[in-house]
C-alpha positions in Angstrom: 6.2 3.1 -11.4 3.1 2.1 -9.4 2.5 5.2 -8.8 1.3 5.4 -12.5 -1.1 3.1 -12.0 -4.2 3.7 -14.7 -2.6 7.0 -15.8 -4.7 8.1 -19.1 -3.7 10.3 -21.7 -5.7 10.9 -24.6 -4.1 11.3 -28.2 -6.4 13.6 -30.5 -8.0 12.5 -33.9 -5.7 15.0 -36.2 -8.5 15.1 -38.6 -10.4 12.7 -40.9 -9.1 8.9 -40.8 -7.5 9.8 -38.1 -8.4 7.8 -34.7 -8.9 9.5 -31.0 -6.5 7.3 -28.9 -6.7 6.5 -25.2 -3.4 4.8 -23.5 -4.2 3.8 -19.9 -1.2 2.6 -17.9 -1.2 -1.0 -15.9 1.8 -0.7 -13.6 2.2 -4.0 -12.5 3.5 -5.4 -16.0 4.3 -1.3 -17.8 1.7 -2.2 -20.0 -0.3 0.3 -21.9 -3.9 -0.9 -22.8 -5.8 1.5 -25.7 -8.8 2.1 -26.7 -9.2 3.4 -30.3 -12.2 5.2 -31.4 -13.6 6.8 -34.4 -14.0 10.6 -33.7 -17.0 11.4 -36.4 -19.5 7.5 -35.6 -17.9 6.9 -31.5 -17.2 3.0 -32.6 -14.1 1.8 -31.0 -11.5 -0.7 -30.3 -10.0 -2.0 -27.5 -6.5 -3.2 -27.8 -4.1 -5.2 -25.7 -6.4 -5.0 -22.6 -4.4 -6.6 -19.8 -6.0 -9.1 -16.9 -4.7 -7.9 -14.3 -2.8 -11.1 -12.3 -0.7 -11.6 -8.7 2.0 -14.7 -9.2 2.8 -14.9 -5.8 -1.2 -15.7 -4.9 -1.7 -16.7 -8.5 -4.8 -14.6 -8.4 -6.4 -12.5 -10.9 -8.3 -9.3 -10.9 -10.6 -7.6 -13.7 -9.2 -4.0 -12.2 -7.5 -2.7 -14.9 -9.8 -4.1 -18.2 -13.0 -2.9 -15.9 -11.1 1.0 -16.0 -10.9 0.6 -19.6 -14.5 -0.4 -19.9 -15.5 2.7 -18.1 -13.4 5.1 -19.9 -15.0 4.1 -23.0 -18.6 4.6 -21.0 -17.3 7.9 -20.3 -16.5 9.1 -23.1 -19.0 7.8 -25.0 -18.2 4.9 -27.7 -19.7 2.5 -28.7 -17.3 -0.8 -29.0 -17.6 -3.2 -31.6 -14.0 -5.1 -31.3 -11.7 -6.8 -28.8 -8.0 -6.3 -30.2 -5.0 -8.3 -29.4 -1.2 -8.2 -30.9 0.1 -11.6 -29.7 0.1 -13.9 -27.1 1.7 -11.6 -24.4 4.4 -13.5 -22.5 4.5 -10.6 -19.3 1.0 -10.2 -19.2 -2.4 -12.2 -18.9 -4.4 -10.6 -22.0 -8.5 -9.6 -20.6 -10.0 -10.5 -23.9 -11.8 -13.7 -22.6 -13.5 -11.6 -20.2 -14.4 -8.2 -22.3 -15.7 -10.4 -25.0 -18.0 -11.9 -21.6 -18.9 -8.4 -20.6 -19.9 -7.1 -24.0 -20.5 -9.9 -26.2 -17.7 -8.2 -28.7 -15.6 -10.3 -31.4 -11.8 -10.6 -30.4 -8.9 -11.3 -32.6 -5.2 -11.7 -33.2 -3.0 -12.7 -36.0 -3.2 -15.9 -37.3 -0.1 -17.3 -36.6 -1.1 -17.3 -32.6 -1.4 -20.9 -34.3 2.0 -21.8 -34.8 3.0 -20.0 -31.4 0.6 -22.6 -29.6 2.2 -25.6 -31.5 5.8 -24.4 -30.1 3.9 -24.0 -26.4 2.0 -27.1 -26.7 5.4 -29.3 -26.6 6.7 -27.1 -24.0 3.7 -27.1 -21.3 2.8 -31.1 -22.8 0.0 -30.3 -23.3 -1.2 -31.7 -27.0 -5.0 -30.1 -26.9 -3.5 -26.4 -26.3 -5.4 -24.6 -29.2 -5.9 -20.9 -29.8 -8.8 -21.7 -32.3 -12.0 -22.2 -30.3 -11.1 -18.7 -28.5 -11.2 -16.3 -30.7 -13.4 -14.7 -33.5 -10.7 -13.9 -36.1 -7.8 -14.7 -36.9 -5.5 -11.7 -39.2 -3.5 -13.0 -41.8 -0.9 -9.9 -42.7 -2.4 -7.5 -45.3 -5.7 -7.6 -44.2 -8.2 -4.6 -43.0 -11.4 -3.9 -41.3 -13.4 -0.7 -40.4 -13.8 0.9 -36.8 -16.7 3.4 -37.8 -15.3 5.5 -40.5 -11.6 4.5 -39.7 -9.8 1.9 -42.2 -7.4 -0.2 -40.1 -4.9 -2.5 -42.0 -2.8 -5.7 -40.4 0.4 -5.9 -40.6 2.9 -9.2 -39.4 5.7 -7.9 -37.5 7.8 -10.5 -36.4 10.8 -10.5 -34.0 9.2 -10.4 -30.8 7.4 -13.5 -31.4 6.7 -15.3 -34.7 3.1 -13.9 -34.5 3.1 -11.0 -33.6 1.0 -8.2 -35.7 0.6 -4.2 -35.6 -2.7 -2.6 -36.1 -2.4 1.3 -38.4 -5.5 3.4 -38.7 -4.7 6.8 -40.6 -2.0 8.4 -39.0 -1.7 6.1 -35.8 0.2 2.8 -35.6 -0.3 0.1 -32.3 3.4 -1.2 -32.7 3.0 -3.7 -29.6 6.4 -5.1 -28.3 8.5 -4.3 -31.4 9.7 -0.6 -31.0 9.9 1.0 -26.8 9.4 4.4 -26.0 12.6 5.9 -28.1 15.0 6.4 -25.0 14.5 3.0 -24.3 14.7 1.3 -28.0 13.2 -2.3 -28.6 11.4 -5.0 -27.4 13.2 -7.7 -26.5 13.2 -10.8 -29.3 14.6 -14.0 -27.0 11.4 -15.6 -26.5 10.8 -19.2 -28.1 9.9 -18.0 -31.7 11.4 -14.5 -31.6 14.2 -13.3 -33.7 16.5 -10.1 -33.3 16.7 -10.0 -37.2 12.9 -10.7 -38.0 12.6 -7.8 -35.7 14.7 -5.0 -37.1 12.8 -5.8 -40.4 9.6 -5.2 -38.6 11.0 -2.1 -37.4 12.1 -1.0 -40.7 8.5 -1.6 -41.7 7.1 0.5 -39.3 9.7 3.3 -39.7 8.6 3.3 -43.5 5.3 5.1 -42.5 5.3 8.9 -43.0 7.4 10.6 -39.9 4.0 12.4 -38.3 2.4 9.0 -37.8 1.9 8.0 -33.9 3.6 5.2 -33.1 1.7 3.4 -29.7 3.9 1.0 -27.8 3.3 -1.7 -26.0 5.2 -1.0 -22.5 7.1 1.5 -20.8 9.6 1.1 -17.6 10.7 4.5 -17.5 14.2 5.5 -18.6 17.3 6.9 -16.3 15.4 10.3 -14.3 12.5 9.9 -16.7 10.3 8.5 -14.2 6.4 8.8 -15.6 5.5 6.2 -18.3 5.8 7.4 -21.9 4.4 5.5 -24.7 3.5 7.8 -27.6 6.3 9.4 -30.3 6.3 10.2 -34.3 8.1 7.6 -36.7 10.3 10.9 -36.8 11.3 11.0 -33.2 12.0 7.3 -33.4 14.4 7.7 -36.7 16.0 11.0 -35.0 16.2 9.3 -31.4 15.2 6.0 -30.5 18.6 4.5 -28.9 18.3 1.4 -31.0 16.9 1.6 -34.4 17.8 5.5 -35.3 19.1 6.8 -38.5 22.7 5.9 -39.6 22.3 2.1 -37.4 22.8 -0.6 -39.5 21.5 -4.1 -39.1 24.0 -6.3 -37.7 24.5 -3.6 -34.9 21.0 -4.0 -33.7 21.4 -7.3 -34.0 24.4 -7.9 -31.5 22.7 -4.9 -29.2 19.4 -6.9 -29.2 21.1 -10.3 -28.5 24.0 -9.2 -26.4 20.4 -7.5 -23.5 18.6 -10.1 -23.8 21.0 -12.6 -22.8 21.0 -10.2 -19.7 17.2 -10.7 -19.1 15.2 -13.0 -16.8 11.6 -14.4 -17.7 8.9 -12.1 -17.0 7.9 -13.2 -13.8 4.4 -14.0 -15.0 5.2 -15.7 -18.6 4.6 -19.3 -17.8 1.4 -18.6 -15.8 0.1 -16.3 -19.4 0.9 -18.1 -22.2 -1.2 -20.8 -21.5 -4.3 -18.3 -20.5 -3.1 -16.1 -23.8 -3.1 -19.1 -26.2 -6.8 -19.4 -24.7 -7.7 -15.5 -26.0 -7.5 -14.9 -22.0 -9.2 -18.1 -20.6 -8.3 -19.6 -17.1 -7.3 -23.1 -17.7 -10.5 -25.7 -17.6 -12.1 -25.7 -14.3 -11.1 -29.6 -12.7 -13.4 -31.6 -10.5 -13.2 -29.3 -7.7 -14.8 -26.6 -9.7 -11.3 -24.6 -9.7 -8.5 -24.0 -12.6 -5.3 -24.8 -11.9 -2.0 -23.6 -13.7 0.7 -25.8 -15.2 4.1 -24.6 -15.2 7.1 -26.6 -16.3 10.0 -27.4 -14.4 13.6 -26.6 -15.7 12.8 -26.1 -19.4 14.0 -22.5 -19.3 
């Protein structure tokens, strides 16, 4: 889907609490990067901004988070946070460098912690610690304000053991839990995740009343649907989504969940990001030639 590449659509504010909400596509990885802004004061978000990175060069590139930087120029808003939902294992999150640009606060939930202590033994490396990297750290139930909007935390486990969702008014950012509904859910085989953990999330999520927008985190396209699609209703996922709709039970999620993901490989960029992730985005520390240098283990997966 490279053709996609930064493809923007904007989500109107539906009235008051209500957020205006950019997605803007990174084709490399089917992420979708938003920005989420308060219609009546302009104060905005920025959420699951992805550094853009190469892993056959292991380069990386500032393309994609600078496009989200000027969107918000564009149309206006004035930022005041830098907003992650866990440490992304396909993607390199661009939160270490926004926060550079802009001088912003970033955050994620708190149990990035305990995701670190699993990573640490895997990458050896003891001093791995999310804490000196980030502003906040969300414990589930907590809120804040963006402007006039009221956005509330919520834990939704599954796809990791961290992982949290962000809901302002009638708009939820549901991360790597639920896909687009002809695609279903994320997958939960990642060291931490759990297939029942995340049907629960889900079941969460789906609680909300059935016009809230649901934002996911990635999109592959589906079958002839070729063009990225990462906006639907709680409603269209209950009527719809392939995995989690109406009249599915849990243990048949479950076994679908478990029975694809044994299918799956690693992302092709996972053990190059979770060690700049667990860092809010940071390269690894410069060595004595002035250069970082990535450590990736040999057969542990």
């Amino acid at each position: 889907m490279s053709d996609y590449q930064h493809l923007t659509r904007h989500s109107p504010s539906t009235g008051p609490g209500s957020p205006d909400v950019w997605g803007i596509y990174e084709s490399a990885t089917g992420s979708i990067q938003y920005v989420m802004a308060c219609p009546e004061t302009k104060k905005a978000a920025l959420i699951d901004v992805v550094l853009n990175f190469d892993p056959r060069s292991a380069r990386t590139s500032t393309e994609s988070a600078q496009k989200v930087l000027d969107l918000a120029k564009q149309q206006g808003l004035d930022l005041v946070r830098i907003l992650d939902t866990h440490p992304h294992a396909d993607h390199m999150m661009a939160a270490a460098w926004l926060k550079d640009q802009t001088g912003l606060p970033n955050a994620i939930g708190v149990r990035t912690k305990k995701i670190a202590e699993l990573w640490r033994a895997y990458y050896n490396m003891p001093d791995l610690d999310p804490a000196p990297y980030f502003d906040a750290f969300f414990e589930d139930g907590d809120s804040f304000k963006i402007g006039n909007l009221d956005v509330t935390v919520e834990l939704s486990t599954g796809h990791t053991l961290g992982s949290i969702s962000y809901f302002a008014g009638d708009a939820g950012f549901v991360h790597d839990t639920l896909m687009y509904p002809d695609s279903g859910s994320s997958r939960a085989d990642f060291p931490g995740g759990n297939a029942a953990e995340l049907w629960d999330s889900i079941q969460s999520i789906l609680s909300r009343p059935g016009d809230m927008r649901l934002f996911v985190g990635h999109d592959y396209g589906k079958g002839d649907r070729k063009k990225p699609a990462w906006e639907a209703s709680v409603a269209e996922h209950k009527e719809s989504n392939i995995h989690v709709k109406t009249g599915t039970d849990k243990q048949t999620f479950i076994k679908t969940r478990e029975d694809r993901d044994a299918t799956l490989a690693l992302p092709d960029r996972m053990l190059h990001a979770l060690q700049v992730n667990l860092r809010g985005g940071a390269l690894p520390p410069a060595e004595n030639d002035g250069n970082s240098y990535f450590k990736v283990p040999a057969n542990k997966f």
